[in-house]
C-alpha positions in Angstrom: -4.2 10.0 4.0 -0.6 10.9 3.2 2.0 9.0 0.9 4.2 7.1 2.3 7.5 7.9 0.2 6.6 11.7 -0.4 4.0 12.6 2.3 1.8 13.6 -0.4 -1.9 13.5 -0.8 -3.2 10.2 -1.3 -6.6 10.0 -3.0 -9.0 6.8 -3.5 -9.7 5.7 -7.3 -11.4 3.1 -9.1 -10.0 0.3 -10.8 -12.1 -1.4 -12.6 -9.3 -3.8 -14.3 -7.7 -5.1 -10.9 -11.6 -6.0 -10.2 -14.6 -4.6 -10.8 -15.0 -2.9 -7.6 -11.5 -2.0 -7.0 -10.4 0.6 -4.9 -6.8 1.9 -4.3 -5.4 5.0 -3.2 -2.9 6.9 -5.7 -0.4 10.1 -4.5 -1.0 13.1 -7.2 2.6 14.1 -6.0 4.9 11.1 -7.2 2.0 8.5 -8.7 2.6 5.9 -5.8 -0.6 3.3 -5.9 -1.7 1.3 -2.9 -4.2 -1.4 -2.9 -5.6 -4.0 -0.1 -2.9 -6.5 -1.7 -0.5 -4.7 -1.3 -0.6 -3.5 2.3 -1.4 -6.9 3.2 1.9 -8.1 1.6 3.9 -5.0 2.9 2.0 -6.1 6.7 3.4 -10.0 6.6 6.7 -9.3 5.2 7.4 -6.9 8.1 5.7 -8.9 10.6 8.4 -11.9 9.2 11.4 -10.0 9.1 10.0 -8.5 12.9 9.5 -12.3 14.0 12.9 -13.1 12.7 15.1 -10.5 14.1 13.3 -11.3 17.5 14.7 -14.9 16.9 18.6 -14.3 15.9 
């Protein structure tokens, strides 16, 4: 998986203080962390702004 602000390699961690069985994936080039929260969120706020361009 690469990054998507450096194109770096993207590897999977634990966190065990987001939850217990946690998983997100971390770039070792610029520290950029993503979890399933987070892609979610990034995934309706596009699909909004998508939505709403189609509108105007």
């Amino acid at each position: 998986m690469n990054c998507q602000k450096c194109k770096g390699l993207m590897i999977e961690e634990q966190r065990p203080e987001l939850a217990p069985e946690s998983v997100v994936h971390r770039c070792i080039n610029c520290g950029l962390v993503l979890d399933s929260l987070i892609q979610r969120n990034r995934l309706s706020s596009r699909l909004r702004k998508d939505s709403f361009m189609r509108a105007a």
